[in-house]
N, C-alpha and C positions, 0 to 999 in steps of 0.2 A: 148258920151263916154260909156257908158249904154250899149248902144248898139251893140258897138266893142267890149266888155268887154263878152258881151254873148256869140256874135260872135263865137268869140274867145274861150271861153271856151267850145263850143257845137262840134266846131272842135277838139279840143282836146280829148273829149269822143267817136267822131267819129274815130278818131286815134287809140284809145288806145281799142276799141270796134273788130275794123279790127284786130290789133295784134292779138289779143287775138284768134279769128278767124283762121287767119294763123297758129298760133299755136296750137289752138288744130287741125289743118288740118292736119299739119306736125306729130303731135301725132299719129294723127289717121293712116296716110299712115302707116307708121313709126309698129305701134301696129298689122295693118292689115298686113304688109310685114313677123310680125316677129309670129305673126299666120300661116302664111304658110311656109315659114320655118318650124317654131314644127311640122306639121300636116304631112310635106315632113319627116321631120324626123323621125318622132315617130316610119311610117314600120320599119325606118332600124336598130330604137334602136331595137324595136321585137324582128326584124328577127336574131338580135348578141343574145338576149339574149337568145331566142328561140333553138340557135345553142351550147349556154354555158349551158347545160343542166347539164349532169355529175358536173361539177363544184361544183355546192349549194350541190346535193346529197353526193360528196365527203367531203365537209366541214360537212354538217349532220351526214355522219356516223362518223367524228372524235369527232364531238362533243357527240354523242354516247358514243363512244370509252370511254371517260373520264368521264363516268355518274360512279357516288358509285355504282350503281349496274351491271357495263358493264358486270363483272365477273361471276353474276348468267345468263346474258342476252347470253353470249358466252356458257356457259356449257347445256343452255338448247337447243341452236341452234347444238353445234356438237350432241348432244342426239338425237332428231328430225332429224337432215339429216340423219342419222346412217339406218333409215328405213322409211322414207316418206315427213321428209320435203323439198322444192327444193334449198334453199336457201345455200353452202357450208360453213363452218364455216371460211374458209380462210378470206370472207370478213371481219369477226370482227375480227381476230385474227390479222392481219396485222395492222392496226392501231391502235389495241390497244398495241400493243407490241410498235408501233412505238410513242405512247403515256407515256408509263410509261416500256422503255426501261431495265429496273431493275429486272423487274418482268418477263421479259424474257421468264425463265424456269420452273416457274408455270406456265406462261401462257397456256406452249405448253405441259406441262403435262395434266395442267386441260383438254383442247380437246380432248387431245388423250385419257383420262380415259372417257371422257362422252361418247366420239363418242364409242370408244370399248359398252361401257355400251346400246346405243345405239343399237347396232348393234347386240348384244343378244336380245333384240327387234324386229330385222327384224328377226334375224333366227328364232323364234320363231313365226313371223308371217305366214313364208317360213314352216315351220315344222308342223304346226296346222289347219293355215287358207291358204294354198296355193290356191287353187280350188277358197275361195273367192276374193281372190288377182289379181288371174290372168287376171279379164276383167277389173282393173282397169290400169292394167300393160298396158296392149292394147290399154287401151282408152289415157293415157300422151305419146304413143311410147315407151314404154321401154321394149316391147316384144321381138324385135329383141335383145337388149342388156341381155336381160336375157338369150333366149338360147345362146349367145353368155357366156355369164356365167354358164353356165349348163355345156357346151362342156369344157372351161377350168377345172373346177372342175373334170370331168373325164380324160381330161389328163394329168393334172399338182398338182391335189388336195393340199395340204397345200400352195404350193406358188400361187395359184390360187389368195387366201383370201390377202395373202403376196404383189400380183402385184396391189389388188384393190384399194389401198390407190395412185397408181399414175398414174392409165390407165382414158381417159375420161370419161368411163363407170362408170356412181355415183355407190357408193360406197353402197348405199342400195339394189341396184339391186342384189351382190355377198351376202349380207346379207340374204337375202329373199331366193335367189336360193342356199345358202348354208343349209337352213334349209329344203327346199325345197328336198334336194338331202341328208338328214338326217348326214350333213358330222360330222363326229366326233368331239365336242363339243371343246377339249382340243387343239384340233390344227387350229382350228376355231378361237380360244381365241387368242395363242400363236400371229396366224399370223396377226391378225387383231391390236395386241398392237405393234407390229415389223411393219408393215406396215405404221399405221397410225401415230406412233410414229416418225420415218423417216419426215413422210412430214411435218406434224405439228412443231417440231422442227429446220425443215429446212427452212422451211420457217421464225419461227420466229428467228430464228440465222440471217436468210437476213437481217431482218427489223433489227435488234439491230444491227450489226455491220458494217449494207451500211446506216443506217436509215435517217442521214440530207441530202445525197445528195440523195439518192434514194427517199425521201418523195419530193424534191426539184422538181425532172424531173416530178413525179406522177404528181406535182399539177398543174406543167407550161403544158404539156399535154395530163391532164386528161382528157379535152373532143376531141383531137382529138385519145386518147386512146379507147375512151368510143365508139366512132358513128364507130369504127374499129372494134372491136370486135363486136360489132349490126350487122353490113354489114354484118361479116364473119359469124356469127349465123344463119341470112338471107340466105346468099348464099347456107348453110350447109343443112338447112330446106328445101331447094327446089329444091338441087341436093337429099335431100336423098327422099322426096315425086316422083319425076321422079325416 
């Protein structure tokens, strides 16, 4: 009896030994299948993510937007575009307008007083420093845009300054070659608060009064907004280089 008893119980370990076996087998397949799986997928999360580019950056700049100090951040960027930096104010200005909807009408004052303020800036770089200006003009492209700004100013002068706030031509370039072409100071002023006044207000008037469904469509598609206007900047660059 002893004997069957051992038997017996050495099969039982032999049993429960094999399970055991089996299953971590089953584990293992099991583990290694769902390894390749991830490894198949991981490209194609990338490559969405890789494509949802615009997306994060637009959620960044809103959370910008809403920083306590977005307000010094926007007035020193329309100052700066006004005569050298590349970056347009409309980027902050639009969601932060579309952030604190209230504030509206400072908002689009506040730009239009820097960018003016600004922009006595370029003239005065255009009036003093032209000669040093001009190979830097040539070196970003903006040589053609300048005399292309020169020739308006002699046929159109005050509404020249007037059109700059909504032609593609930045808005520093007519700054720079107004000072450049020594144009009279006061109507410089004049048109450049009437110009940039228009657009900065008009824009922010969009955001405030289309603001949840217009920020609604921006966000569903921003990025295929975003790799459209790349394309078209692409296309632009290399028909104006030929």
């Amino acid at each position: 009896m002893p004997t069957d008893a051992g038997f017996r119980l050495r099969s039982i370990v032999s049993i429960v030994r094999n399970l055991q076996f089996r299953d971590y087998g089953i584990k293992t397949v099991v583990g290694v299948r769902s390894l390749a799986m991830s490894s198949t997928a991981a490209p194609c999360a990338s490559r969405i993510a890789a494509v949802k580019i615009f997306s994060p950056l637009y959620d960044r700049v809103l959370g910008w937007s809403r920083h306590p100090h977005a307000a010094r951040y926007l007035g020193v960027v329309s100052f700066t575009e006004s005569s050298f930096f590349p970056i347009p104010p409309d980027v902050l200005l639009a969601p932060m307008t579309l952030a604190r909807p209230t504030r509206w009408v400072y908002l689009a004052a506040l730009t239009t007083i820097a960018s003016v303020l600004g922009g006595l800036l370029g003239y005065l770089i255009g009036h003093w420093a032209i000669d040093a200006v001009l190979p830097w003009l040539q070196k970003v492209g903006y040589m053609g845009h300048f005399e292309t700004a020169q020739q308006w100013f002699e046929d159109y002068g005050f509404w020249a300054i007037f059109a700059a706030g909504f032609t593609p031509i930045p808005y520093k370039v007519f700054t720079i070659a107004a000072g450049a072409a020594s144009m009279t100071l006061v109507p410089f002023i004049l048109g450049s608060v009437i110009g940039r006044g228009a657009r900065f207000f008009m824009v922010a008037a969009l955001v405030r009064f289309g603001g949840a469904p217009i920020e609604a469509q921006i966000r569903r598609y921003i990025d295929t907004i975003g790799w459209t206007v790349l394309a078209a900047l692409l296309i632009l660059l290399i028909v104006w280089k030929l």
